[in-house]
C-alpha positions as a printed NumPy array, in Angstrom:
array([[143.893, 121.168,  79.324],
       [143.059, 117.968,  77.551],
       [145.131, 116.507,  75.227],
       [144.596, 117.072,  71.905],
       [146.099, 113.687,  70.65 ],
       [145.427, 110.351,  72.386],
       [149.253, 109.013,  71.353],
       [152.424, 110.212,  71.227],
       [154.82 , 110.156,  68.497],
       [157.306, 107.717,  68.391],
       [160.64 , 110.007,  67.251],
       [161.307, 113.639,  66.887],
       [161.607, 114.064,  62.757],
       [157.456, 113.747,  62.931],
       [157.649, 117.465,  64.132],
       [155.441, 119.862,  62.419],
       [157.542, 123.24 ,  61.691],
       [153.987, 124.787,  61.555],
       [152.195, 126.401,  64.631],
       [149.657, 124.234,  65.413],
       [146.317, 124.699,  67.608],
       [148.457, 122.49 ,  70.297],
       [151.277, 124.894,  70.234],
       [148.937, 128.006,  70.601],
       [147.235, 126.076,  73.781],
       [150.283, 125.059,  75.492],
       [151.669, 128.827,  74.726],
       [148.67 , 130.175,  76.424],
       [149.079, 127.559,  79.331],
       [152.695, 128.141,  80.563],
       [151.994, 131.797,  80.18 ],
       [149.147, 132.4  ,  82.017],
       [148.437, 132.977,  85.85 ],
       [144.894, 132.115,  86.498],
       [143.724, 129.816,  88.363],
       [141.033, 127.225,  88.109],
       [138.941, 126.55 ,  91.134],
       [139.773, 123.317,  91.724],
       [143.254, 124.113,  91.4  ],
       [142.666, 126.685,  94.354],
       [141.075, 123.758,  96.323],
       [143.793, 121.629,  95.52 ],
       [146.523, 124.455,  96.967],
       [145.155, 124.793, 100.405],
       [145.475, 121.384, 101.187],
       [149.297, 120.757, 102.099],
       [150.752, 117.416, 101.601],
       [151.634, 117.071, 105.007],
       [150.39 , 119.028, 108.522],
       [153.336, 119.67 , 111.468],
       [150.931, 119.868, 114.1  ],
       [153.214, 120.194, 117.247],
       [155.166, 123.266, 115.472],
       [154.481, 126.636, 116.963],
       [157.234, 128.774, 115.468],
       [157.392, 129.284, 111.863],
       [159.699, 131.019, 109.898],
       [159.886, 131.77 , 106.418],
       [162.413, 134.091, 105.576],
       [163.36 , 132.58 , 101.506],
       [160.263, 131.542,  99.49 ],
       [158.857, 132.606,  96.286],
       [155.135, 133.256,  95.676],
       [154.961, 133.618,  92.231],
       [152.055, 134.441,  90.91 ],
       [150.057, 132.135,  93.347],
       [147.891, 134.686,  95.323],
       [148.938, 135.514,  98.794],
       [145.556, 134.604, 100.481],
       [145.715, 130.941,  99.267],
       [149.407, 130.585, 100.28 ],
       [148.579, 131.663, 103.855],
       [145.483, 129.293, 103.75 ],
       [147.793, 126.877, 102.864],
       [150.623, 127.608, 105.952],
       [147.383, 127.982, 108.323],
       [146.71 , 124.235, 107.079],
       [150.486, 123.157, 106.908],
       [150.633, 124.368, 110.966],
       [147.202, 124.373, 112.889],
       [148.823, 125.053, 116.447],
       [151.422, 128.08 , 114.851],
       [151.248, 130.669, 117.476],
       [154.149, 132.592, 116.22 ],
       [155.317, 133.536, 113.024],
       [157.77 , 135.711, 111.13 ],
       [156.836, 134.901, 107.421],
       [158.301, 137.163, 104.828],
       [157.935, 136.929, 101.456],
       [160.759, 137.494,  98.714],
       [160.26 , 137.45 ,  94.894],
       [163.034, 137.483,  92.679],
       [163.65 , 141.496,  92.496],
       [159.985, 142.109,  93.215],
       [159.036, 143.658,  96.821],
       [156.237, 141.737,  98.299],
       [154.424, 142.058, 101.459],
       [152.599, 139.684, 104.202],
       [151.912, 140.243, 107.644],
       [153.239, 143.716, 107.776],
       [156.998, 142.977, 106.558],
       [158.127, 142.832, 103.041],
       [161.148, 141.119, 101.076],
       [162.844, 140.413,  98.198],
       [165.582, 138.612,  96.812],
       [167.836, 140.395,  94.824],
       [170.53 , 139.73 ,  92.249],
       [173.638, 141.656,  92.537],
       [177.282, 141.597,  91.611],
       [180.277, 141.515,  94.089],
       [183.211, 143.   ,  91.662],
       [185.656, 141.515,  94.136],
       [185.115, 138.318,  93.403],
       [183.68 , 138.861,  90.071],
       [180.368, 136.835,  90.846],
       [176.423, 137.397,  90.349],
       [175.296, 136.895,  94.262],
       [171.576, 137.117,  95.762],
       [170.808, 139.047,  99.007],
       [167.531, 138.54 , 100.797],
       [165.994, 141.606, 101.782],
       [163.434, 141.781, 104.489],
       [161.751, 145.61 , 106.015],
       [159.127, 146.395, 108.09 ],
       [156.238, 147.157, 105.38 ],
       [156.672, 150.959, 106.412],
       [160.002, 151.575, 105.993],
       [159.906, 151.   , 102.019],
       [157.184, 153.749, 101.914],
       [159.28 , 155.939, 100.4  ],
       [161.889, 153.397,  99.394],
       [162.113, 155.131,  95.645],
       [165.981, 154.513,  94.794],
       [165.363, 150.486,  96.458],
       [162.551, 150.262,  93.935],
       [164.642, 151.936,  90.716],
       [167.343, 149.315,  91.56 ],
       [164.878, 146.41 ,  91.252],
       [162.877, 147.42 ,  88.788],
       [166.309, 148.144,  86.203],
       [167.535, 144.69 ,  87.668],
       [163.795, 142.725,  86.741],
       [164.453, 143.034,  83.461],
       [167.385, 140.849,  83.565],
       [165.512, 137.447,  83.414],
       [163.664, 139.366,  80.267],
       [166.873, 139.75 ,  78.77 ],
       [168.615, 136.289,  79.153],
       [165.57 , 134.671,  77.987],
       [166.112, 136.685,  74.785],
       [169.806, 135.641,  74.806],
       [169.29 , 132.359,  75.634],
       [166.346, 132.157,  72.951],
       [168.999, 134.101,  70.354],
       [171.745, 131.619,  71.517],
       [169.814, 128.411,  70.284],
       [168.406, 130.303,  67.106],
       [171.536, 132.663,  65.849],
       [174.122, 130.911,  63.873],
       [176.694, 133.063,  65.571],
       [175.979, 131.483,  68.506],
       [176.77 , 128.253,  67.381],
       [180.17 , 127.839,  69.331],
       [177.801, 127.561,  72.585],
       [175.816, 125.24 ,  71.126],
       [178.825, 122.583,  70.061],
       [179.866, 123.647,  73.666],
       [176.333, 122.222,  75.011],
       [176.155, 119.26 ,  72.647],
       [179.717, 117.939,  73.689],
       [178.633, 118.03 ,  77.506],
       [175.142, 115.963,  77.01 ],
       [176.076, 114.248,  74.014],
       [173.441, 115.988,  71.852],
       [173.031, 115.043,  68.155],
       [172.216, 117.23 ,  64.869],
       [168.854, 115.545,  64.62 ],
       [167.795, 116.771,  68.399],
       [169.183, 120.546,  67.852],
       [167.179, 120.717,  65.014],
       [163.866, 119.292,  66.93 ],
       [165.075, 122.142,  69.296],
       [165.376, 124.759,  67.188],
       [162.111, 124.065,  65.369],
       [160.472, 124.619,  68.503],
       [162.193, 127.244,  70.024],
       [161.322, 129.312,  67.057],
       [157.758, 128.705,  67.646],
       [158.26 , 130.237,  71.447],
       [160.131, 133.132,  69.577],
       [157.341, 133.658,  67.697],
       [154.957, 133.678,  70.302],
       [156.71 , 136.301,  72.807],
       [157.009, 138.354,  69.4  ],
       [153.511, 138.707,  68.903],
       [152.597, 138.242,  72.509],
       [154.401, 139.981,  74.532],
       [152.401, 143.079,  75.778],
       [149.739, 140.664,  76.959],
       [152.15 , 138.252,  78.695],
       [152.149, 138.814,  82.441],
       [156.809, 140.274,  83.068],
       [156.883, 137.475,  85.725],
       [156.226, 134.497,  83.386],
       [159.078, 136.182,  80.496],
       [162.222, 134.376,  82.041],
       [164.395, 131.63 ,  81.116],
       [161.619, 129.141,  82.445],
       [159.079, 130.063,  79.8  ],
       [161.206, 128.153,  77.315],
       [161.547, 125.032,  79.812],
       [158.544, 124.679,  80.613],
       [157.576, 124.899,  77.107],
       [159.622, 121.761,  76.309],
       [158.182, 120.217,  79.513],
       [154.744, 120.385,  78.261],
       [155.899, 118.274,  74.632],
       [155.524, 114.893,  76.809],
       [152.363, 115.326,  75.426],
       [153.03 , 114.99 ,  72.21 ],
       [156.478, 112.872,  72.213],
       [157.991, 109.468,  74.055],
       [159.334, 111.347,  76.904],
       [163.211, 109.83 ,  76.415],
       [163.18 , 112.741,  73.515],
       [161.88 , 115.525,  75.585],
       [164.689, 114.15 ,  78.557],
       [167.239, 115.033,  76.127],
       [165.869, 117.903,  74.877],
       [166.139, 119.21 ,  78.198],
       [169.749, 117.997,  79.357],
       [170.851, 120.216,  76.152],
       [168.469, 123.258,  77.081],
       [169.803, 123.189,  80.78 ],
       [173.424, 123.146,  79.591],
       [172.703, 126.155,  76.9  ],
       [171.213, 127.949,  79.463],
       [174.319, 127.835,  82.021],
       [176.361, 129.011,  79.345],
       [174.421, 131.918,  78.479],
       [174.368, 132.598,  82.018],
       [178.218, 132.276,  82.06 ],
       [178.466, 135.135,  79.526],
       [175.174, 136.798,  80.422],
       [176.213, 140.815,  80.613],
       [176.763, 142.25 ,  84.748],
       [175.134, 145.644,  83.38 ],
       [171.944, 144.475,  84.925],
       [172.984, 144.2  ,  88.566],
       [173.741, 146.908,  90.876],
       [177.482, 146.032,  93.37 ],
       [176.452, 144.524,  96.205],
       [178.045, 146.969,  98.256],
       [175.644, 149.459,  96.685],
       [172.568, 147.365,  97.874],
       [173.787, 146.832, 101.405],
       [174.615, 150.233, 101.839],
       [170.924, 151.295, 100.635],
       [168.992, 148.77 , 102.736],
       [170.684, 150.028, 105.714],
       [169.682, 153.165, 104.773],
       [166.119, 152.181, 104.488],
       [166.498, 150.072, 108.354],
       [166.295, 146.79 , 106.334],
       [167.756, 143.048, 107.553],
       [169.555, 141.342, 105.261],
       [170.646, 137.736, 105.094],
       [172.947, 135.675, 102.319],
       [171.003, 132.712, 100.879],
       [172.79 , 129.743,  99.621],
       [176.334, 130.314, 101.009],
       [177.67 , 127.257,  99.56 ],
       [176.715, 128.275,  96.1  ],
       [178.741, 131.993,  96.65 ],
       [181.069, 130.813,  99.17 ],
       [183.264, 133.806,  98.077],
       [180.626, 136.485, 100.254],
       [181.165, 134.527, 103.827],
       [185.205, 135.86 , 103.496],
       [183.711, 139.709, 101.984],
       [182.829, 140.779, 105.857],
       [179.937, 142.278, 104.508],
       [177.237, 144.385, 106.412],
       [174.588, 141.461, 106.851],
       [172.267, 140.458, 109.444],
       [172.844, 136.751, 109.101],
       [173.687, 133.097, 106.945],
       [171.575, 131.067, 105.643],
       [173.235, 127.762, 106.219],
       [170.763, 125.602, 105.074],
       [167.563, 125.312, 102.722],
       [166.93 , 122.714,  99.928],
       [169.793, 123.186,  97.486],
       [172.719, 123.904, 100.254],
       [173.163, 121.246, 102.636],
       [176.289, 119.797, 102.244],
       [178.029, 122.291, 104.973],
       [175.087, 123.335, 107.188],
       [176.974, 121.963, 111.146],
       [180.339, 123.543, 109.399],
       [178.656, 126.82 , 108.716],
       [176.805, 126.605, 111.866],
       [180.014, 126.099, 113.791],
       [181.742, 129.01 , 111.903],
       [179.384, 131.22 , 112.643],
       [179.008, 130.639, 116.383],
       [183.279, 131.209, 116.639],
       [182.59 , 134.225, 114.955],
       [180.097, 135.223, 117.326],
       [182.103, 134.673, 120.614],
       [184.857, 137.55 , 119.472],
       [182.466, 139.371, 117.43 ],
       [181.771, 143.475, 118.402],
       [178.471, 144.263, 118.352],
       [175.251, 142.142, 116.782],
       [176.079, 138.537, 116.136],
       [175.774, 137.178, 112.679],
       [172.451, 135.582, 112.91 ],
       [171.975, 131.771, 111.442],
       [168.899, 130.995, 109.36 ],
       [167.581, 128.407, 107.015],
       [165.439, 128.533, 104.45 ],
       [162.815, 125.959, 102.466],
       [163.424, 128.343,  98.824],
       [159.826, 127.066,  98.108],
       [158.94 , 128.318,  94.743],
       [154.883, 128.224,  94.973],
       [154.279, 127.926,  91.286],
       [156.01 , 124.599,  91.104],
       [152.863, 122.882,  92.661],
       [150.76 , 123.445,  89.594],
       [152.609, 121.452,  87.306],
       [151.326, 117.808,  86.564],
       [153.187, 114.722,  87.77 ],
       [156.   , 113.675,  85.521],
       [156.168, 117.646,  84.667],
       [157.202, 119.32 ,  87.459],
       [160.707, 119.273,  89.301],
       [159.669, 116.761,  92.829],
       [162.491, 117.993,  94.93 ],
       [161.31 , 121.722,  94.147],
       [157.865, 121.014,  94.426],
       [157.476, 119.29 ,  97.136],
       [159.293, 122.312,  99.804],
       [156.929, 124.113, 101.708],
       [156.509, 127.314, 103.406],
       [158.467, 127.195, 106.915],
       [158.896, 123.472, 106.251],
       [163.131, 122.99 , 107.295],
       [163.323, 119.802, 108.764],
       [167.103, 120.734, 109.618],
       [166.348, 122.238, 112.725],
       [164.963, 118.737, 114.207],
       [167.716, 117.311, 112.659],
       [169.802, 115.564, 115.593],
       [173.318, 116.194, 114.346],
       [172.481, 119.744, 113.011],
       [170.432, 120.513, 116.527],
       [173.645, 119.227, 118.43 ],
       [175.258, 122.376, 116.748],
       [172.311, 124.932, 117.449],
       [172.39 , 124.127, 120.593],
       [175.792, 125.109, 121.084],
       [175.388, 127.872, 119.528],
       [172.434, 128.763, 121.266],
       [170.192, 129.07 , 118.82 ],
       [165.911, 127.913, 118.08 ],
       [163.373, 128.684, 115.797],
       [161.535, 130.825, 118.213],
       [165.146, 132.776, 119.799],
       [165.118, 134.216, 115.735],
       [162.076, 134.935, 115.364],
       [162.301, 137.285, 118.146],
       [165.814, 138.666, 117.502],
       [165.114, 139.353, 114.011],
       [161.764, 141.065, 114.512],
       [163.338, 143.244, 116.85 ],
       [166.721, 144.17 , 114.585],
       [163.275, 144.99 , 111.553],
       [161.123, 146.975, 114.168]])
């Protein structure tokens, strides 16, 4: 979209409380899940090409609304020599299929430890045939992101709210002048869901709608404003999470318990971010012990797990990584879109060449291509 003014505003008390044509456009923008066709041709072309790898796996990625035939053009293109594969897909609380397995990643709650966790789930495609309770649980948990973008929206807007908000402003050092600039335009997004949302497509009505909203006002102010704006948004939205209602996710006991009903696999991403579930001795097939945002403990984990493993009674706990690509984040313009998120790919983990972390796999006698094989069969 071309911009509709040629220079930005200088300060943030030029904003116009009216919704203007640029609003409506950007709206419309952030919203939508079209493609262009140069924006196709610009997907299937990977920044970089591993052309020695032959084993991919990709068991923690997310591919948004980006279609499924340009994402595998894309891993074709990414690994030219890839003669095997286990790539499964999983959505946030959406079941999505590739290659004849399907996954998700699902939010849950573990009472014991009184903490919102994500499993990722991963079947062979025919064994969620008839998976009818599995897809009631998801689609009553969907709505959650629905319903925290309303609180979150409500939160900035809602003078009763406005405890949360000193909260945010005392930890980013927001002033009055800002939280009105905020409000202003939150209200505008409020009033575009309001009159929009039957039309809006459920997986673009989550807390990102508003950030990317205030992403796309570089346009229109210097971008030390916008910066600011969005320290304060990230810090409201953290508290809302921290008081965001549990009613929306299932135990995780309840989840487990149904998957292995169904013959499913699943694995626990991001152990470093719910530490509390590697002590729960719950019914999983394996750790993720390293992707993008959880590094810091990846030979600890590794080591951990392959103790475990030596007294263990049947299956060993199974040790994974994962690049948490998020597909949609490649479509954003430079200086718009998070670079650390956007630039993970699909089966891209450079931990496993990693000397120090492949001194640990080793020991614990474990490869790329050894899990590919060893989870496919535990699926099949």
């Amino acid at each position: 979209m071309e911009k509709i003014i040629e220079n930005k505003q200088k300060n943030i008390d030029q904003v116009d409380e009216q919704i203007t044509e640029w609003d409506i456009q950007a709206f419309h923008r952030i919203t939508s899940i079209n493609l262009s066709q140069q924006q196709k041709e610009d997907l299937v072309q990977p920044v970089s090409v591993y052309p020695t790898q032959q084993s991919v796996l990709a068991l923690h990625w997310h591919p948004e609304f980006i279609p499924m035939d340009i994402i595998v053009s894309r891993i074709k293109a990414t690994f030219p020599d890839m003669k095997e594969r286990l790539i499964i897909p999983t959505q946030h609380n959406v079941l999505v299929t590739l290659d004849g397995y399907t996954g998700v990643e699902v939010d849950c709650f573990s009472k014991a430890f009184n903490q919102k966790v994500q499993l990722l789930l991963h079947f062979k495609e025919e064994k969620i045939a008839k998976a009818d309770s599995l897809k009631s649980i998801l689609a009553h948990t969907f709505k959650y992101r629905t319903s925290q973008l309303v609180e979150f929206i409500d939160t900035i807007l809602n003078p009763k709210y406005e405890s949360r908000l000193q909260e945010a402003a005392n930890k980013v050092g927001a002033n009055n002048d800002l939280i009105a600039f905020i409000r202003i335009h939150t209200n505008k997004v409020k009033t575009f869901l309001d009159q929009n949302e039957s039309t809006i497509p459920p997986e673009m009505i989550r807390n990102k709608l508003l950030t990317n909203y205030f992403e796309a006002l570089n346009d229109l102010y210097e971008s030390h404003y916008i910066d600011q704006a969005a320290r304060f948004i990230r810090a409201v939205k953290m508290i809302v999470k921290s008081y965001f209602s549990t009613d929306y996710f299932y135990r995780t006991h309840e989840i487990i318990e149904e998957v292995r009903s169904l013959g499913g696999g699943i694995i626990i991403p991001h152990p470093e971010q719910f530490w509390p579930i590697l002590l729960a001795d719950y019914d999983v097939d394996g750790y993720e012990v390293w992707n993008p945002q959880s590094q810091r403990y990846t030979r600890f984990l590794i080591d951990v797990v392959a103790r475990q493993n030596k007294s263990r009674k049947g299956k060993p706990i199974l040790i994974t990584m994962g690049d948490d690509c998020h597909m949609g984040q490649k479509l954003k313009g430079h200086g718009k879109q998070n670079s650390e998120k956007a630039s993970r790919e699909v089966g891209v983990q450079p931990a496993w060449e990693d000397t120090e972390i492949q001194h640990s796999l080793d020991m614990a006698k474990v490869n790329r291509q050894s899990l590919i094989e060893e989870y496919k069969n535990r699926l099949n």
